[in-house]
N, C-alpha and C positions, 0 to 999 in steps of 0.2 A: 537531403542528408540530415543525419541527427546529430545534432550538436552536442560534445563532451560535456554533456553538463547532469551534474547528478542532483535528483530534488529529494531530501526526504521532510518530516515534518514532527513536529512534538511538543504535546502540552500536556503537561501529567494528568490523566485523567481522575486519576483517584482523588487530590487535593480540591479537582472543582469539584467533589461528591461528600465533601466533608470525612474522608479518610486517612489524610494524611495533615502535613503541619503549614499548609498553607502554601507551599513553596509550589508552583507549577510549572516550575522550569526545572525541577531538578529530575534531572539525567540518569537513569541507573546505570551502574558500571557497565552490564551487560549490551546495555543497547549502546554508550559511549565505546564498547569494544567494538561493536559491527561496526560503527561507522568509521572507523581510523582503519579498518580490515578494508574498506571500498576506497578508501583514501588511499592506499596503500598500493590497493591492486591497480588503481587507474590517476597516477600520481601527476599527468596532464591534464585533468580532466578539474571543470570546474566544479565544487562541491556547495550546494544553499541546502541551509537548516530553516526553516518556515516555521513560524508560529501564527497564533490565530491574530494577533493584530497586524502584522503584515500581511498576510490573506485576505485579511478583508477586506485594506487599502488597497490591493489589489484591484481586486472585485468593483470597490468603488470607484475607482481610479479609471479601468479599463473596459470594465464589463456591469454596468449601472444599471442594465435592466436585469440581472439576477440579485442584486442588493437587498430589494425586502424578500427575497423567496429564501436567502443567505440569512438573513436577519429575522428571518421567519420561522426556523428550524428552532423544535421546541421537542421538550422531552415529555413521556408519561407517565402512566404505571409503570413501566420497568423500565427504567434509566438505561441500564446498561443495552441494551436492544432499542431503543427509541431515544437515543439523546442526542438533545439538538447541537453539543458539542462535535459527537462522528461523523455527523453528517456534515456540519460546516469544515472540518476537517479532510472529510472523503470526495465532498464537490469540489474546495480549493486545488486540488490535485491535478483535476484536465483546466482548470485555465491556468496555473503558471505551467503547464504542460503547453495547453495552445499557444500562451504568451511567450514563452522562452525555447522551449522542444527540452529535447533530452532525457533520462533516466528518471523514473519515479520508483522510489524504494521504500516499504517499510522499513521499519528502524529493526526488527527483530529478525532479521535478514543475515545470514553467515556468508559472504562474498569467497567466492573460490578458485576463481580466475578470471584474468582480464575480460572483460566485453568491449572488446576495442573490433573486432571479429563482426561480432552483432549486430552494429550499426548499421552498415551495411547492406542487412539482410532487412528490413524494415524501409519500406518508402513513405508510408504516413503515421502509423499506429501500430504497434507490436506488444500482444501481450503473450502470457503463457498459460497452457492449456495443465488444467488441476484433474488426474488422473485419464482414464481412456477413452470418458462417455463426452463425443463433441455437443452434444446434445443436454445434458445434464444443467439444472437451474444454475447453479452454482461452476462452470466448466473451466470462466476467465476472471482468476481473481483478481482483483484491482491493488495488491501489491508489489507488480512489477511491470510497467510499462514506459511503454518509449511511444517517444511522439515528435514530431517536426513543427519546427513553431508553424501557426496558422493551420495545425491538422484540419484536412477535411471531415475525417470522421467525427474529430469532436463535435466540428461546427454542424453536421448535419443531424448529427445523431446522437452524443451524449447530450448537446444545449438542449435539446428537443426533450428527452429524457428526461430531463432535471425538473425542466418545466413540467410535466406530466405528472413524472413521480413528488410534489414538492409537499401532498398533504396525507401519502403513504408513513403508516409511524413506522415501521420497523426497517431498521439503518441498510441490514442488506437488501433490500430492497430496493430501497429509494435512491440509498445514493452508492450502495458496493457491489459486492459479485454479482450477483442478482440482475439485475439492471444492466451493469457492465455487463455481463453476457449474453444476456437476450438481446440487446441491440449492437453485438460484436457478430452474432449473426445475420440482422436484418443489414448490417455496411460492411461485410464479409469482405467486399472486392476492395476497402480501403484496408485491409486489418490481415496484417502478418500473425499466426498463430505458433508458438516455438513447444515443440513437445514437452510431457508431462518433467521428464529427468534434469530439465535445463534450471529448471528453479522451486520445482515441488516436488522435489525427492519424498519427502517429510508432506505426511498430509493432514492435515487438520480432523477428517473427517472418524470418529469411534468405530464405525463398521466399513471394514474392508477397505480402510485407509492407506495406504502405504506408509510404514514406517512410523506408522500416530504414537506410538506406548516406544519407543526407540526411548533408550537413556537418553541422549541426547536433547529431546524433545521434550522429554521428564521432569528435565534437571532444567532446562531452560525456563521451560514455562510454570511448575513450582517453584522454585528456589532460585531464579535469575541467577543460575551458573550458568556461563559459558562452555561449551564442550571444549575439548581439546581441537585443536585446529587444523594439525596434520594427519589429525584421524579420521576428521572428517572427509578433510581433503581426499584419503583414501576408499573411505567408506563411499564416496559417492563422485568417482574420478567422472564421471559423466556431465558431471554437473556444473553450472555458474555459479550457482548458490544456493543454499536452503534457507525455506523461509519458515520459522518454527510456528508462527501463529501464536503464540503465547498468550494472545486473548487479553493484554494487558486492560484491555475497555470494558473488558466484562465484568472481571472478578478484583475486586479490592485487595490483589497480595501485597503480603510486607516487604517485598524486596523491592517493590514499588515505591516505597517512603524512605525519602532521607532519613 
């Protein structure tokens, strides 16, 4: 069973990058809205905010032989795609996942209705599948997933991965969709897959995206406006949530700085 417990995570990326006033814990409105919207829909349900030095005592604490390869992640030429911040960020994810179980969310995520249903449906691992190609590099993003403490998939398959992917520079690779989906295929028979509309209404991708250039998704990921909520709710009655991508890691926006 998966335990009511929801994990997300956040350290402002922009201020370790010399773009903002130092503060790396400040919260922008938008994503302090998503998360009181998940609180809200699942008001049993246990809620942990993770930052990078509890992750790592984590890791130390529990999981000692990924420590230097945690502590190894290192950035390049281009930060935003190679930095060792995403990736320590994007690997902490499946172990307080195997350590704890329960819901992993990004923080730029619009909750829509209960997933009290969903548990359920999930025996060790469950993510959700990003448009119609099961096949496609990118198919299972690593912003929403459930997992049962002690998952087998993890332990057989993401730890194996991590170790593998540890000296790959670019972050979807090594440690996000990338990775996460090629090996959600080789441990298939552990890995509940939920169709595209349950959490990627909104898709990230410029060509033939679904719903990519949506106001919604405009105004979110420019200008860290919040859409309106019961229109979304409308707009996409199918759905658990959208997750806008907003790319907060990539690009240095100002709604990003206190």
């Amino acid at each position: 069973m998966i335990p009511k417990i929801i994990h997300q995570s956040w350290t402002n990326w922009i201020s370790h990058h010399g773009g903002g006033k130092g503060n790396s814990t400040y919260y922008p409105p938008i994503f302090r809205g998503f998360t009181e919207l998940l609180k809200e829909y699942h008001p049993t349900w246990e809620h942990k905010m993770w930052n990078g030095e509890e992750e790592r005592e984590l890791i130390k604490e529990d999981y000692a032989w990924f420590l230097p390869i945690y502590d190894g992640y290192g950035s390049c030429h281009r930060p935003q795609f190679e930095s060792g911040l995403v990736k320590r960020a994007d690997a902490s994810r499946f172990f307080y996942l195997h350590k704890y179980g329960g819901l992993y969310y990004d923080v730029d995520t619009e909750c829509l209705k209960p997933h009290d249903n969903l548990l359920e449906q999930v025996v060790d691992f469950g993510v959700g599948q990003r448009g119609d190609d099961y096949n496609s590099p990118a198919a299972f993003p690593n912003s929403a997933m459930f997992a049962r403490p002690g998952s087998l998939f993890i332990e057989k398959y993401i730890f194996k991965a991590l170790e593998n992917t540890k000296d790959v520079a670019c972050v979807v690779d090594a440690t996000g969709p990338t990775m996460l989906s090629h090996v959600a295929r080789k441990g298939s028979e552990y890995v509940k897959v939920f169709p595209w509309e349950h959490f990627y209404a909104v898709d990230w991708e410029k060509e033939n995206g679904r719903n990519h250039n949506s106001k919604e998704r405009v105004a979110a990921t420019n200008e860290g406006i919040a859409p309106d909520h019961e229109e979304t709710k409308k707009r996409f009655p199918s759905s658990y949530s959208v997750t806008y991508c907003t790319s907060s890691w990539i690009e240095p926006k100002a709604w990003l700085r206190e």
